[in-house]
N, C-alpha and C positions, 0 to 999 in steps of 0.2 A: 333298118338300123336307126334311122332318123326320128321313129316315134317309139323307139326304145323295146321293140318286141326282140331283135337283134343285139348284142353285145359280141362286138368284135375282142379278138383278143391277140396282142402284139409285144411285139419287141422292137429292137433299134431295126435292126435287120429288115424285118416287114415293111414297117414305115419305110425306109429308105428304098426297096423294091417299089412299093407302091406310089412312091414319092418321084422316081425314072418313073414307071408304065405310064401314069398320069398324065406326064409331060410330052409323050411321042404323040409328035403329030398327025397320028389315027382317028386319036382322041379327039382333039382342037379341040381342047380345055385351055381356058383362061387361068390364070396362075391363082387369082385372088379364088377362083374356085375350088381349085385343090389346094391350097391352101384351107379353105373350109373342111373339107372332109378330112383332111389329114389332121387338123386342128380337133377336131370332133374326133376323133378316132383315140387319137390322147386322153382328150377328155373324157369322155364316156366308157370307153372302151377296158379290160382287164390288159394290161400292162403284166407279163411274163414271162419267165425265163425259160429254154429251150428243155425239155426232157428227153435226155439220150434213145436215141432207135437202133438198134445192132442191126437190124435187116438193112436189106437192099433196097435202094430208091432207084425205080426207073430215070430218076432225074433228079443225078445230087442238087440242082439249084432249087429245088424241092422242099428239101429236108428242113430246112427255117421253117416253114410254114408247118409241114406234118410234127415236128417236134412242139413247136409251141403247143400247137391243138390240143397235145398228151397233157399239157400239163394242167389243165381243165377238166375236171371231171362231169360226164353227160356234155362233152362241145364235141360241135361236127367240124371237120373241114370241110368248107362248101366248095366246089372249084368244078368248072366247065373241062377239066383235064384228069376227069378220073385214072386213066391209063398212066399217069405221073404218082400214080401215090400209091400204096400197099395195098390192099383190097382186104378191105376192113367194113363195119358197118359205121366207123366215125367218119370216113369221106362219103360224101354226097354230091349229088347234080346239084343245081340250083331248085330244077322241077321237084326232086326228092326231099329238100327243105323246106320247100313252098307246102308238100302232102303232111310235113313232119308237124309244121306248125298249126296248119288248117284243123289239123287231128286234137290239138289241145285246145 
C-alpha cells in the first residue's frame, strides 16, 4: 500500500473499524502510528460508498467491507477470513493477492 502498488478503498465505516482493531492491545501500536496509516488511507486511498449485497454474510459485521469492495470495479477484498465473506473470485488470501500482483 505504502509504495502505491495497493490502493485501499473506504468508507467512514472501515476507517472507524480499523481505527478500534489498531488500538487493541495485541497490536501495541503507538497512536502517532495509526494515526499514520489511517491518515494515509484517506489520502491515498479511493474513498466509497457502500453497494447493496442481497445475499447472506456469514458475518453481518462483514458487510461494510464486502459492499464497499462492489463498488470498485477489478478490486479484491483481501482478508485472512475468507469463511466471513461470499465465496466469490473478488475475496482473496493475502497469499492469493501477493500471486495476483506478482502475475502483473
Amino acid at each position: 500500500m505504502f509504495n502505491g502498488t495497493i490502493r485501499p478503498i473506504f468508507n467512514d465505516e472501515i476507517i472507524a473499524e480499523y481505527t478500534d482493531v489498531l488500538h487493541r492491545p495485541k497490536f501495541r501500536m503507538r497512536d502517532e502510528d495509526i494515526n499514520l496509516i489511517i491518515n494515509y488511507i484517506k489520502k491515498y486511498g479511493i474513498h466509497s460508498d457502500r453497494v447493496p449485497f442481497d445475499g447472506t454474510m456469514p458475518d453481518e459485521k462483514d458487510r461494510p467491507f464486502y459492499e464497499v469492495s462492489l463498488s470498485v470495479e477489478d478490486s479484491f477484498l483481501v482478508t485472512g477470513n475468507l469463511k466471513h465473506f461470499p465465496v466469490t473470485p473478488k475475496v482473496v488470501a493475502p497469499s492469493q493477492i501477493i500471486a495476483i500482483l506478482e502475475e502483473q
